[in-house]
NUBA-701275 format. One record per residue (C-alpha): residue number from 1; residue in three letters; z, x, y. Coordinates in nm, 4 decimals, decimal comma. Last residue first. Layout:
<seq NUM | type Ala | up Z | east X | north Y>
...
END
This chain:
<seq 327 | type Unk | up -3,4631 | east 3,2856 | north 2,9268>
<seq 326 | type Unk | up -3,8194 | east 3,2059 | north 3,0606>
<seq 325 | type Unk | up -3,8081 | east 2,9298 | north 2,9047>
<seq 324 | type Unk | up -3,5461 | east 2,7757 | north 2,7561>
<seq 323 | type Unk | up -3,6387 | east 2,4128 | north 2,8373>
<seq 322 | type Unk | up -4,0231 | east 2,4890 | north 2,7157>
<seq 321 | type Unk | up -3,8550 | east 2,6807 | north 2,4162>
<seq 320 | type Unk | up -3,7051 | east 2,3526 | north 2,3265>
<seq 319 | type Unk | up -3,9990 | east 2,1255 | north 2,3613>
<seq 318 | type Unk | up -4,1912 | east 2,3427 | north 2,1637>
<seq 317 | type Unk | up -3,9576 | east 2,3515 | north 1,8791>
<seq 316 | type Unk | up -3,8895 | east 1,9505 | north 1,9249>
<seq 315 | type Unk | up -4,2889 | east 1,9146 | north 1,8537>
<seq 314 | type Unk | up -4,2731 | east 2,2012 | north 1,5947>
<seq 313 | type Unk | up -4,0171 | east 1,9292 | north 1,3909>
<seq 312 | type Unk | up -4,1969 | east 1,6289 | north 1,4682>
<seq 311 | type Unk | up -4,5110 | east 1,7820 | north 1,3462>
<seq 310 | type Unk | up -4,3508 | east 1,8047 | north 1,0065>
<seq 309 | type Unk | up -3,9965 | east 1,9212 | north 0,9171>
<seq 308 | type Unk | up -4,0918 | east 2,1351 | north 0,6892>
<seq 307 | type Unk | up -4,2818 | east 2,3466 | north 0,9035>
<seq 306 | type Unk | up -4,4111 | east 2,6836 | north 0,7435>
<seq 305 | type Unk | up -4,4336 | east 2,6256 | north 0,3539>
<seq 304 | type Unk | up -4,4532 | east 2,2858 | north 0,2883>
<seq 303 | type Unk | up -4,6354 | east 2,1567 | north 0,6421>
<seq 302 | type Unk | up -4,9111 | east 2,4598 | north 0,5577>
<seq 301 | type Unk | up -4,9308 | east 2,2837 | north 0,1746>
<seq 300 | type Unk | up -4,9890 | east 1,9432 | north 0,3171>
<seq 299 | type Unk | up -5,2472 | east 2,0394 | north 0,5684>
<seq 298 | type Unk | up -5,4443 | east 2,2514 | north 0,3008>
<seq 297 | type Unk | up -5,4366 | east 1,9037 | north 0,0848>
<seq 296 | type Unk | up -5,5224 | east 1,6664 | north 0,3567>
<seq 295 | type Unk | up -5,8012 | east 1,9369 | north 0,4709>
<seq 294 | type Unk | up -5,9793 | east 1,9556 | north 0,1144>
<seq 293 | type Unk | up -5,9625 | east 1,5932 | north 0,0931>
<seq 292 | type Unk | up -6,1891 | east 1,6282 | north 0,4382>
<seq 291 | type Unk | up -6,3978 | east 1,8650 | north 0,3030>
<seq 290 | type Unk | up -6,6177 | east 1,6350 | north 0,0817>
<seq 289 | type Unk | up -6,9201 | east 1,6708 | north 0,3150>
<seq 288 | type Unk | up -6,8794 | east 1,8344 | north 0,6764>
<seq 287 | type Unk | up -6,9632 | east 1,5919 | north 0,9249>
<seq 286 | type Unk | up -6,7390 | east 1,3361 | north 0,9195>
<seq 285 | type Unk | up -6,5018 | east 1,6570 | north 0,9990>
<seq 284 | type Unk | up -6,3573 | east 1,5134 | north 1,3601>
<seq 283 | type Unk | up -6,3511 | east 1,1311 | north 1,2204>
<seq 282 | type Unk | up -6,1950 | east 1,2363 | north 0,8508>
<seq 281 | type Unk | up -5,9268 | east 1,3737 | north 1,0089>
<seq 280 | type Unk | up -5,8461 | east 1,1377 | north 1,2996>
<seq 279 | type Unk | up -5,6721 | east 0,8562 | north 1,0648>
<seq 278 | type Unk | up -5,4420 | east 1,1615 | north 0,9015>
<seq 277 | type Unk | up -5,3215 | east 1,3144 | north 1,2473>
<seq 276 | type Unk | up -5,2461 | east 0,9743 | north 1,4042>
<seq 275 | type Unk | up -5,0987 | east 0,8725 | north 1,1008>
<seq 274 | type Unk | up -4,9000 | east 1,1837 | north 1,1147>
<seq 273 | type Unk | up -4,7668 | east 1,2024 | north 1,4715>
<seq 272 | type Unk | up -4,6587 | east 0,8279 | north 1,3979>
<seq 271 | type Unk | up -4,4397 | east 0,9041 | north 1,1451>
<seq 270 | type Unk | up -4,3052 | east 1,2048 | north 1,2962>
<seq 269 | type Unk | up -4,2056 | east 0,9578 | north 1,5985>
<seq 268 | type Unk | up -4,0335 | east 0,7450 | north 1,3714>
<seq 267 | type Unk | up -3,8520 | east 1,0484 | north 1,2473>
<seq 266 | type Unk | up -3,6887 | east 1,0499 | north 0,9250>
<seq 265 | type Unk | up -3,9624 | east 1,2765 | north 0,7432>
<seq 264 | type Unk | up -4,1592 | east 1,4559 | north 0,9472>
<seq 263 | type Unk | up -4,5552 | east 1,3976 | north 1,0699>
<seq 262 | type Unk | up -4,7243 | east 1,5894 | north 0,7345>
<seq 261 | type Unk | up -4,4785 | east 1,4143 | north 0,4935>
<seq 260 | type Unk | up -4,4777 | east 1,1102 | north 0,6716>
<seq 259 | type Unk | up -4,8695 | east 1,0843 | north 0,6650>
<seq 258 | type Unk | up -4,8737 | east 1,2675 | north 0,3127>
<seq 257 | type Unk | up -4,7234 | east 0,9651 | north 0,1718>
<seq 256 | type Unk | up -4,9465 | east 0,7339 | north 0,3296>
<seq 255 | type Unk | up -5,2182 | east 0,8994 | north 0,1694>
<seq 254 | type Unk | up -5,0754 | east 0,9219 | north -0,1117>
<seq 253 | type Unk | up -5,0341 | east 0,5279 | north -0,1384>
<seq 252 | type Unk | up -5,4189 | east 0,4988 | north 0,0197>
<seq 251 | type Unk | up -5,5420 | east 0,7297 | north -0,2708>
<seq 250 | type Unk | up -5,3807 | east 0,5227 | north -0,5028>
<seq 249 | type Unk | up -5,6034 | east 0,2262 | north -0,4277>
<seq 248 | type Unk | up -5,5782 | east -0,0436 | north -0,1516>
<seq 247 | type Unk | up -5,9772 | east -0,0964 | north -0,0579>
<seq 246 | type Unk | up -6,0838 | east -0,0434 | north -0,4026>
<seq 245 | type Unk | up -5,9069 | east -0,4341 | north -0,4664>
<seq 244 | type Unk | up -6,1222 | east -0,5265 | north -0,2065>
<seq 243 | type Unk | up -6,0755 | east -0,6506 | north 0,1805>
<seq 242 | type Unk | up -6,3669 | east -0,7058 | north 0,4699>
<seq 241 | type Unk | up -6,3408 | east -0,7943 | north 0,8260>
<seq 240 | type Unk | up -6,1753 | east -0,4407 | north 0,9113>
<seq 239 | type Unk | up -5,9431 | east -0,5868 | north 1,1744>
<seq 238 | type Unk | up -5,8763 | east -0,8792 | north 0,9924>
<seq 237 | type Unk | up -5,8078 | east -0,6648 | north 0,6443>
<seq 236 | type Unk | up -5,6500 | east -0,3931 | north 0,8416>
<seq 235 | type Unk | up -5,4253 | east -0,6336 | north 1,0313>
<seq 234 | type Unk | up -5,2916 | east -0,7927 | north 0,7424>
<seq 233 | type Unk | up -5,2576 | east -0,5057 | north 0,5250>
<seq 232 | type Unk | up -5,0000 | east -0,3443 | north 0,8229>
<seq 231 | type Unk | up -4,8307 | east -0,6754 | north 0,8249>
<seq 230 | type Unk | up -4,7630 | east -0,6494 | north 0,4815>
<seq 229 | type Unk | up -4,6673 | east -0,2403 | north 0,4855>
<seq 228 | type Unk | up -4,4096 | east -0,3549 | north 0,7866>
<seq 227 | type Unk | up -4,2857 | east -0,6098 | north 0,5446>
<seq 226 | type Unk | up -4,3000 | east -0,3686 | north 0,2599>
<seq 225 | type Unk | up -4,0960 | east -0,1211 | north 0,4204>
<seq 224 | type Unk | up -3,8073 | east -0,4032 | north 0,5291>
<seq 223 | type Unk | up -3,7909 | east -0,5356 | north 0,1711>
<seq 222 | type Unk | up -3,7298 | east -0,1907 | north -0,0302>
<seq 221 | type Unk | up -3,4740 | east -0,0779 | north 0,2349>
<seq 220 | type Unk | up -3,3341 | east -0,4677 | north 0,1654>
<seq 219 | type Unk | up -3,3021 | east -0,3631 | north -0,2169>
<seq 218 | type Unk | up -3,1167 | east -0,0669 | north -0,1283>
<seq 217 | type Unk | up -2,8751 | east -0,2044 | north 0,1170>
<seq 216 | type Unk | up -2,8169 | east -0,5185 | north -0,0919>
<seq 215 | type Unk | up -2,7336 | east -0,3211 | north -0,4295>
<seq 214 | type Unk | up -2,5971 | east -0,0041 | north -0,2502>
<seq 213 | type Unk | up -2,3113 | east -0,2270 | north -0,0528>
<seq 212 | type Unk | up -2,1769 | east 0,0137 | north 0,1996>
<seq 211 | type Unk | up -1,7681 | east 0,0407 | north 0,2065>
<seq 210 | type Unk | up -1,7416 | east 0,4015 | north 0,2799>
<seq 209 | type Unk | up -1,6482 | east 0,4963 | north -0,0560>
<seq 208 | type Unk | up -2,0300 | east 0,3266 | north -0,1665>
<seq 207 | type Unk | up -2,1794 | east 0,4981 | north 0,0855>
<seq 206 | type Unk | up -1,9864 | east 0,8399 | north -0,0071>
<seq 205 | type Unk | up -2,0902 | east 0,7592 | north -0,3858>
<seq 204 | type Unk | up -2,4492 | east 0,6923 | north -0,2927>
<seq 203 | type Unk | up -2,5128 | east 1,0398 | north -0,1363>
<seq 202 | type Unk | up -2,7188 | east 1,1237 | north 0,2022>
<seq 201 | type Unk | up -2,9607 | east 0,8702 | north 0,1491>
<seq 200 | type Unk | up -2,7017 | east 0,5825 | north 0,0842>
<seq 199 | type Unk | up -2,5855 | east 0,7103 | north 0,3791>
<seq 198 | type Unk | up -2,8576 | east 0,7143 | north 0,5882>
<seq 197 | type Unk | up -2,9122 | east 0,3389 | north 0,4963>
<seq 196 | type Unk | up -2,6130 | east 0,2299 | north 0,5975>
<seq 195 | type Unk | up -2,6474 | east 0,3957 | north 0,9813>
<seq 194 | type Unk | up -2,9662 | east 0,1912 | north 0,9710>
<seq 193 | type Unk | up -2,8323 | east -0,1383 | north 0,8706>
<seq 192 | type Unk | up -2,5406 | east -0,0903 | north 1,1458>
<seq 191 | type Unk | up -2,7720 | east -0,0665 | north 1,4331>
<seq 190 | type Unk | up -2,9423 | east 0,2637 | north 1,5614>
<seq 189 | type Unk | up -3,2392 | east 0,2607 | north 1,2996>
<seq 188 | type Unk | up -3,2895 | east -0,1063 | north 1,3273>
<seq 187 | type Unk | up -3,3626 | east -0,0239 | north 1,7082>
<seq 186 | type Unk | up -3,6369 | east 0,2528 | north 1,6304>
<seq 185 | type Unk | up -3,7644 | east 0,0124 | north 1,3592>
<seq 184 | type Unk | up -3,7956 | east -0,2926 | north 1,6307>
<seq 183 | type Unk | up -3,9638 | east -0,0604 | north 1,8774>
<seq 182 | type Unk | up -4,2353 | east 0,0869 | north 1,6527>
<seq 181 | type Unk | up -4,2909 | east -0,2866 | north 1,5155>
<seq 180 | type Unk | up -4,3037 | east -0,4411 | north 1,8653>
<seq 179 | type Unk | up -4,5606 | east -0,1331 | north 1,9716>
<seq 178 | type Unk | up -4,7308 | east -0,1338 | north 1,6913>
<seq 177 | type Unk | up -4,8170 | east -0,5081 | north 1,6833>
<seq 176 | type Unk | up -4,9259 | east -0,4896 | north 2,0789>
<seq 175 | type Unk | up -5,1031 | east -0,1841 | north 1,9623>
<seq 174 | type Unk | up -5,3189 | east -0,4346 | north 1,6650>
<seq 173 | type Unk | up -5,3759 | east -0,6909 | north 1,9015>
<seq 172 | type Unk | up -5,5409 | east -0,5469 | north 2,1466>
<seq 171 | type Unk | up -5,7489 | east -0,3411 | north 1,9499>
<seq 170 | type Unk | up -5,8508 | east -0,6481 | north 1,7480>
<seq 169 | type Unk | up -5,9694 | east -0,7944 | north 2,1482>
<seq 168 | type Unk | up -6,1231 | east -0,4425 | north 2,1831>
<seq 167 | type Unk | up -6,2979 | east -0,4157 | north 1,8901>
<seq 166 | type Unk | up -6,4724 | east -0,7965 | north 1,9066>
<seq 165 | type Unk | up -6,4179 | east -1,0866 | north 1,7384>
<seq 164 | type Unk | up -6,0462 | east -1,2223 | north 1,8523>
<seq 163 | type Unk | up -6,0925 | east -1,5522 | north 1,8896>
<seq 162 | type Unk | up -5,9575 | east -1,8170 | north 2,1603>
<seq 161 | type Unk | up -5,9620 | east -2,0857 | north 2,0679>
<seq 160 | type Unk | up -5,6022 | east -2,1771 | north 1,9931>
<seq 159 | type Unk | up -5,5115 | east -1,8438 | north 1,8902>
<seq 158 | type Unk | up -5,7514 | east -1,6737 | north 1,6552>
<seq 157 | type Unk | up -5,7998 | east -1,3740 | north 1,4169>
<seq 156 | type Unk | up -6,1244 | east -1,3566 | north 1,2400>
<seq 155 | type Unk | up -6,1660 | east -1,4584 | north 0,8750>
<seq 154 | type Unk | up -6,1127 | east -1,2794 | north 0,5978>
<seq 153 | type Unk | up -6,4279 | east -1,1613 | north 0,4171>
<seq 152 | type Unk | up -6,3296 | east -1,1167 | north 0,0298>
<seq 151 | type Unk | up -6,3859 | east -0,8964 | north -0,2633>
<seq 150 | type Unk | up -6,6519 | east -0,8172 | north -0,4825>
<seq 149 | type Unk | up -6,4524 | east -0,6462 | north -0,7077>
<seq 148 | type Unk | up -6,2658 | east -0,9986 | north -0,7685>
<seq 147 | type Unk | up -6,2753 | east -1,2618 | north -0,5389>
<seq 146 | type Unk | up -5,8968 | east -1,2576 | north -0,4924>
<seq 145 | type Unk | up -5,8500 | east -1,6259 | north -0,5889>
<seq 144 | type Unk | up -6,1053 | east -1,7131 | north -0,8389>
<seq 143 | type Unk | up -6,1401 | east -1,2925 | north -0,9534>
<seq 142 | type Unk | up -5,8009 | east -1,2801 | north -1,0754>
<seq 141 | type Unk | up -5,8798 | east -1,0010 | north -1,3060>
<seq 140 | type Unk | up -5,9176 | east -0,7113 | north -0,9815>
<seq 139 | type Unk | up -5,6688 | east -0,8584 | north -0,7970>
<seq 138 | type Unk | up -5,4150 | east -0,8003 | north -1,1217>
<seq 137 | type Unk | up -5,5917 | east -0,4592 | north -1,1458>
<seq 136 | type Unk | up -5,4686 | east -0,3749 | north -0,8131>
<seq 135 | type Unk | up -5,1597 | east -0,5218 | north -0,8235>
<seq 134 | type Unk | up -5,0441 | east -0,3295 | north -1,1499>
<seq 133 | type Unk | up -5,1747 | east -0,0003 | north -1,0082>
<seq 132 | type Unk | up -4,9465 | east -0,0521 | north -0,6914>
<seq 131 | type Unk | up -4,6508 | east -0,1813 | north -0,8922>
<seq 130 | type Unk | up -4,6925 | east 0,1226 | north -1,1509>
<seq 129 | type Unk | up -4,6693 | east 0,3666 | north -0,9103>
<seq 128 | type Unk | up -4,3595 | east 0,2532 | north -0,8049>
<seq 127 | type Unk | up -4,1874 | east 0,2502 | north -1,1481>
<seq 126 | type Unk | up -4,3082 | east 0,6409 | north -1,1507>
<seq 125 | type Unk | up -4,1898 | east 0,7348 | north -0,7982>
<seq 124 | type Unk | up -3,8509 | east 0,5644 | north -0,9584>
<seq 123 | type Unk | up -3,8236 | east 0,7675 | north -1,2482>
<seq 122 | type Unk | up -3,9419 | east 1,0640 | north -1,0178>
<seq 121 | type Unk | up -3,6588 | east 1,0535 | north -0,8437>
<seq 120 | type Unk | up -3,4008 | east 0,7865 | north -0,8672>
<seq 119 | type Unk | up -3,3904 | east 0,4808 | north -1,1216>
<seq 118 | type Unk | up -3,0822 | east 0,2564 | north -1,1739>
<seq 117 | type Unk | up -3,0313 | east 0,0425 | north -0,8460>
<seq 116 | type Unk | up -3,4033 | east 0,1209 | north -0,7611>
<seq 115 | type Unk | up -3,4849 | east -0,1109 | north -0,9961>
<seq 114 | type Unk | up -3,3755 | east -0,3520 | north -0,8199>
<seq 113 | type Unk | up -3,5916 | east -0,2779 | north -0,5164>
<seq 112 | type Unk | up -3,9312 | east -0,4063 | north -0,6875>
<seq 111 | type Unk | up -3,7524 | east -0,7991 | north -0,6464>
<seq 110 | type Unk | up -3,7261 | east -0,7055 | north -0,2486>
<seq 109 | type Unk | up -4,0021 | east -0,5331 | north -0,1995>
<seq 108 | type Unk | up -4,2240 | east -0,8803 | north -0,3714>
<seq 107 | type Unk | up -4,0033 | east -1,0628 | north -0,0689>
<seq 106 | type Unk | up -4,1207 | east -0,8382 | north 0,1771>
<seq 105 | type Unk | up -4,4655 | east -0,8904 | north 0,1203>
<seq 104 | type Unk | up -4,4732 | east -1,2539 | north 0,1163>
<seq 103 | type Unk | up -4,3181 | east -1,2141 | north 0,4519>
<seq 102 | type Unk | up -4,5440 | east -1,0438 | north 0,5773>
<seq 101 | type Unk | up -4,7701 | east -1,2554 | north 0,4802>
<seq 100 | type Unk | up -4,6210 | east -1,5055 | north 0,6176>
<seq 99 | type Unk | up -4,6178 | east -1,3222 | north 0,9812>
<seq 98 | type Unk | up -4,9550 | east -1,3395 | north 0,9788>
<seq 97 | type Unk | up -5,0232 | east -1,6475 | north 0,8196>
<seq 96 | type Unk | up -4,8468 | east -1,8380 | north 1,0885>
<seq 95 | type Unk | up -5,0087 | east -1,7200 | north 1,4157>
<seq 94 | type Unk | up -5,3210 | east -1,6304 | north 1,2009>
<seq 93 | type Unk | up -5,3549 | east -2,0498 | north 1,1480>
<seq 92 | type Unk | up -5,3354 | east -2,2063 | north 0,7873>
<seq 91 | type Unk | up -5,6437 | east -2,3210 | north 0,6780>
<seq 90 | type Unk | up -5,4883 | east -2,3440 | north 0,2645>
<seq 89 | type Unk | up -5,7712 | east -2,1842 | north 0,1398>
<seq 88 | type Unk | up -5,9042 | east -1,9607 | north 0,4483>
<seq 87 | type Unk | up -5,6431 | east -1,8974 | north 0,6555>
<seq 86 | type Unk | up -5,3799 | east -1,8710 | north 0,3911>
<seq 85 | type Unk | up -5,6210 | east -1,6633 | north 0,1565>
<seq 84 | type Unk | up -5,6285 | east -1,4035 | north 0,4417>
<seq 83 | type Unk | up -5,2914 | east -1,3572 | north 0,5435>
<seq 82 | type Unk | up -5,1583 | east -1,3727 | north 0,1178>
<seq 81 | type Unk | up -5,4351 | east -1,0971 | north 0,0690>
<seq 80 | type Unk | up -5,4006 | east -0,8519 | north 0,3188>
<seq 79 | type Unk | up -5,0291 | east -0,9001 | north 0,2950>
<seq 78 | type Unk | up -5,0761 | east -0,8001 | north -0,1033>
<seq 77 | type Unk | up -5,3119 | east -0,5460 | north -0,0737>
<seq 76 | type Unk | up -5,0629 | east -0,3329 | north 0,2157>
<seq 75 | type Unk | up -4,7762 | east -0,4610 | north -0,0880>
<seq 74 | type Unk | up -5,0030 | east -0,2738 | north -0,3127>
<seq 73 | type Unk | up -5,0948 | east 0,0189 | north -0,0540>
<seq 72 | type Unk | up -4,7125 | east 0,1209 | north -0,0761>
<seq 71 | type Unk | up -4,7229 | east 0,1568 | north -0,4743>
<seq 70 | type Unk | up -4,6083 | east 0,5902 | north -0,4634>
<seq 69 | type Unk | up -4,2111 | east 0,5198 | north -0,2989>
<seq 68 | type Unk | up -3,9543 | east 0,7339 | north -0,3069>
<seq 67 | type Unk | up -3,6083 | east 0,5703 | north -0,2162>
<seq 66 | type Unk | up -3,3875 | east 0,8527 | north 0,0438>
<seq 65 | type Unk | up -3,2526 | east 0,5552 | north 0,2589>
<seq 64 | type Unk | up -3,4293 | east 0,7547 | north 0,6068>
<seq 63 | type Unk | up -3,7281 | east 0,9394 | north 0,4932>
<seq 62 | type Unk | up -3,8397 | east 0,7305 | north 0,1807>
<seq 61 | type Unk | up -3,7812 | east 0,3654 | north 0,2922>
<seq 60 | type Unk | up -3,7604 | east 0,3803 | north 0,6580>
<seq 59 | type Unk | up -4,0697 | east 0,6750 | north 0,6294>
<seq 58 | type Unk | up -4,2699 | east 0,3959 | north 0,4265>
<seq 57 | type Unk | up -4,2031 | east 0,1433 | north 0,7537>
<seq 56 | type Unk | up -4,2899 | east 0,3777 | north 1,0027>
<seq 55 | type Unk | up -4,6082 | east 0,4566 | north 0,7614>
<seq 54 | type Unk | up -4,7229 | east 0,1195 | north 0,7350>
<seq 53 | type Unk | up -4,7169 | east 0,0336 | north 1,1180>
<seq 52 | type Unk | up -4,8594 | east 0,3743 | north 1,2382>
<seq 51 | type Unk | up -5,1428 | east 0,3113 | north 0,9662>
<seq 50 | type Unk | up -5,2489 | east -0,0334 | north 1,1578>
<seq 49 | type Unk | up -5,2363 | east 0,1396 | north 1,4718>
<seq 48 | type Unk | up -5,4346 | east 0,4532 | north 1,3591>
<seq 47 | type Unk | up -5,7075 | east 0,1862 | north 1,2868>
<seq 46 | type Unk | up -5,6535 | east 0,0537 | north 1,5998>
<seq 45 | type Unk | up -5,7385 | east 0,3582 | north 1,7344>
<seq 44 | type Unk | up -6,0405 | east 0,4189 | north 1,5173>
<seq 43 | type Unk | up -6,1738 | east 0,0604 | north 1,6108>
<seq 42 | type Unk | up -6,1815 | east 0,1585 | north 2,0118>
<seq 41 | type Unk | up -6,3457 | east 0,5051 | north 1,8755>
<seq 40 | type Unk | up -6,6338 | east 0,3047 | north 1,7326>
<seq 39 | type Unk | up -6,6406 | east 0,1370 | north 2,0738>
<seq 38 | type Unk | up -6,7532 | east 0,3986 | north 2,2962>
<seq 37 | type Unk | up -6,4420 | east 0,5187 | north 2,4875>
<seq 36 | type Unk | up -6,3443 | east 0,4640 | north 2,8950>
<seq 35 | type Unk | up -6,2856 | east 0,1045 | north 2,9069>
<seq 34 | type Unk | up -6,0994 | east 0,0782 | north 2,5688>
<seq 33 | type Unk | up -5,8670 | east 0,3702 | north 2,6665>
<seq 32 | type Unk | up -5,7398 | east 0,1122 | north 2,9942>
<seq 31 | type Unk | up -5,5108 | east -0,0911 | north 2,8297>
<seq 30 | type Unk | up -5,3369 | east 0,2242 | north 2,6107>
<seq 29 | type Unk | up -5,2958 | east 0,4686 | north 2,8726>
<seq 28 | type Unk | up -5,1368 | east 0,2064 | north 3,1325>
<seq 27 | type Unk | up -4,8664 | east 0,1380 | north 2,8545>
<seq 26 | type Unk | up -4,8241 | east 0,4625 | north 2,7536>
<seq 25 | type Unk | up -4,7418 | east 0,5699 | north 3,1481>
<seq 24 | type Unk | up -4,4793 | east 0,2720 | north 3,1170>
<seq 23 | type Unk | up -4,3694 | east 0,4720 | north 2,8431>
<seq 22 | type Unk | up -4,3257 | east 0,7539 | north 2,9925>
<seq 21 | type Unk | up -4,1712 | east 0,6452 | north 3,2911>
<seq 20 | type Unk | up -3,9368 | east 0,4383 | north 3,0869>
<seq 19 | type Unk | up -3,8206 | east 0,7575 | north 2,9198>
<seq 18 | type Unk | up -3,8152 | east 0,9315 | north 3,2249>
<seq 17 | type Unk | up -3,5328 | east 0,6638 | north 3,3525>
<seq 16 | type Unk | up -3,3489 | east 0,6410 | north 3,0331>
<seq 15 | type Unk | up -3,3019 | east 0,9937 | north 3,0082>
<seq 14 | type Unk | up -3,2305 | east 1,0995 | north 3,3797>
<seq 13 | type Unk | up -2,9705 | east 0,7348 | north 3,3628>
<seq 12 | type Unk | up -2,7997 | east 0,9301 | north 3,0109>
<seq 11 | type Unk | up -2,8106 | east 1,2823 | north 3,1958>
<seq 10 | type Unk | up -2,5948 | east 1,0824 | north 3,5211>
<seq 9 | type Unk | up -2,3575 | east 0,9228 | north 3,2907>
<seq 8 | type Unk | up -2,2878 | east 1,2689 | north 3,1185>
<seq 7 | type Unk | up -2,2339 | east 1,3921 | north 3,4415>
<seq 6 | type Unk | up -1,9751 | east 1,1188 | north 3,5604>
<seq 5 | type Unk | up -1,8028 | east 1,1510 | north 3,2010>
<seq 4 | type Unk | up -1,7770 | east 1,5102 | north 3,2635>
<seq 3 | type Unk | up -1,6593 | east 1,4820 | north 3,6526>
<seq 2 | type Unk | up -1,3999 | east 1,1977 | north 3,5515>
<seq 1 | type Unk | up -1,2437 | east 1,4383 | north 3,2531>
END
C-alpha cells in the first residue's frame, strides 16, 4: 500500500511538473508572438482571446450544467455597452468599468436563469433567443444612450496614463484576461460549484436527492456565463474601437455555439480549441468569397458525425495512441 501511494505521488509531481513546463513555455510563446507577427495577426490573437473568454464561459453553461443557451452575444452587447458608456458618460476609469460591466452582465444572467427553473430544451433555447433579439433591438430604439445603428466609439483602455492604443498593448491585455479567466473556470470546475453543476446536468432529481439547490445552482450557471460573456464584450468593444447593435447579432450567438460544439463540449480546453479554430477561419479563406459560412457549417456536420466530442476529443485520441505506440 506504501509503494502505490509512493508511485501515485511520484505520477502526480511528473504531472504537475510538465504541466508547469508547459505553461511556462505558453507564457514565453505568448510575450514574444507580437515581436515576430505583422500586426494584423497581433489583433487576430486577441481577437481569439476575447472569443476564448465567451466561449469558456458558454461551455460552463451549456457543456457542464446542461442549460442551452442561443442570446450569448446579448449579454457580450450588454458588457460592451455598460464598459463603454461608464467611461464615457459617467468617466468612470477601465479599472472599474471593466469589471462593472461584467458585473452588469452577470446580474441580467442571473434574472434570465429563472426561467430555466421551468423550461429545458428547446423551450429554453427559444426563451434565450429571445433575450439576445430583445437586446438588440432595445440598443437599436435607444438611440440617446446606445447611439443607435450608428453605434458608438469606446474609448481606449487606460491605467493612470498609461494607454493602451496600440495592438500589442490590447494584446496584452486581452491574454492576461484569458489567462485569469481560463484559470479561474478550470478551478471553479474542481470546487464544490462545479461538481453541482455536473449534476444538475447529469439529472436534476439526483442533484436535487443529493442535496444541490437547482434554483441557486441554475440561476448562478446563468450568472457566471454571462460574466465571462460581459467581460468578453468589453474587451472586443475596446479592442475593436467600435460597437453596434449589428456587431452582437444572432450570428455571433451561433457562432459561439458552434465554437464549443466544434472544440468539445465540457472541456475548457475544447473550448478554446474551437475559438481558436472559428476566429482563424475566416483569416486563412479571406480570400475565397462567401465560403467561409460554408466551412462553419461543413465543420459542424464532420464534428456531428465523426468526432463528437470535438477537437478535444481527437486531441486525447492522439495523445493516447502516442502513449501506446508502438504497442
Amino acid at each position: 500500500m506504501d509503494v502505490r501511494t509512493d508511485y501515485l505521488q511520484e505520477i502526480r509531481l511528473f504531472r504537475s511538473t510538465a504541466a508547469r513546463r508547459w505553461f511556462a513555455l505558453l507564457l514565453v510563446v505568448l510575450v514574444v508572438i507580437p515581436a515576430v507577427v505583422d500586426s494584423y495577426l497581433v489583433y487576430l490573437l486577441a481577437l481569439a482571446a476575447v472569443y476564448i473568454i465567451t466561449a469558456i464561459g458558454l461551455n460552463l453553461l451549456i457543456g457542464y450544467t446542461g442549460q442551452i443557451s442561443l442570446g450569448h452575444a446579448g449579454f457580450m452587447a450588454i458588457g460592451a455597452y455598460a464598459s463603454s458608456l461608464l467611461m464615457l458618460k459617467l468617466h468612470f476609469p477601465f479599472a472599474l468599468a471593466f469589471p462593472v460591466a461584467g458585473l452588469i452582465a452577470a446580474l441580467f444572467g442571473f434574472l434570465l436563469g429563472f426561467p430555466a427553473l421551468r423550461l429545458t430544451g428547446p423551450y429554453l433555447a427559444i426563451a434565450t433567443l429571445g433575450f439576445g433579439i430583445a437586446v438588440a433591438q432595445i440598443l437599436v430604439k435607444w438611440e440617446s444612450l446606445s447611439g443607435g445603428s450608428m453605434g458608438i466609439h469606446p474609448p481606449k483602455p487606460s491605467f493612470g496614463r498609461l494607454v493602451l492604443s496600440g495592438e500589442t498593448h490590447l494584446y496584452y491585455l486581452t491574454i492576461m484576461m484569458m489567462l485569469l479567466m481560463t484559470t479561474g473556470a478550470a478551478n471553479l470546475m474542481r470546487s464544490k460549484i462545479g461538481r453541482a453543476f455536473i449534476a444538475v446536468r447529469d439529472s436534476d432529481i439526483a442533484a436535487t436527492a443529493m442535496g444541490v439547490d437547482l434554483t441557486l445552482y441554475k440561476t448562478l450557471a446563468f450568472a457566471i456565463s454571462a460574466f465571462y460573456a460581459g467581460i468578453g464584450g468589453s474587451l472586443m468593444a475596446h479592442l475593436v474601437g467600435f460597437i453596434s447593435p449589428e456587431s452582437f447579432n444572432l450570428l455571433v450567438s451561433i457562432q459561439l455555439l458552434s465554437m464549443i460544439v466544434i472544440g468539445g463540449l465540457a472541456s475548457i480546453l475544447g473550448s478554446i480549441l474551437g475559438a481558436i479554430l472559428l476566429t482563424a477561419l475566416p483569416y486563412l479563406l479571406s480570400g475565397i468569397k462567401n465560403l467561409p459560412m460554408v466551412i462553419y457549417g461543413a465543420c459542424l456536420i464532420l464534428v456531428v458525425m465523426f468526432e463528437p466530442h470535438g477537437l478535444r476529443g481527437r486531441w486525447t485520441k492522439i495523445r493516447l495512441y502516442w502513449r501506446l505506440w508502438p504497442f
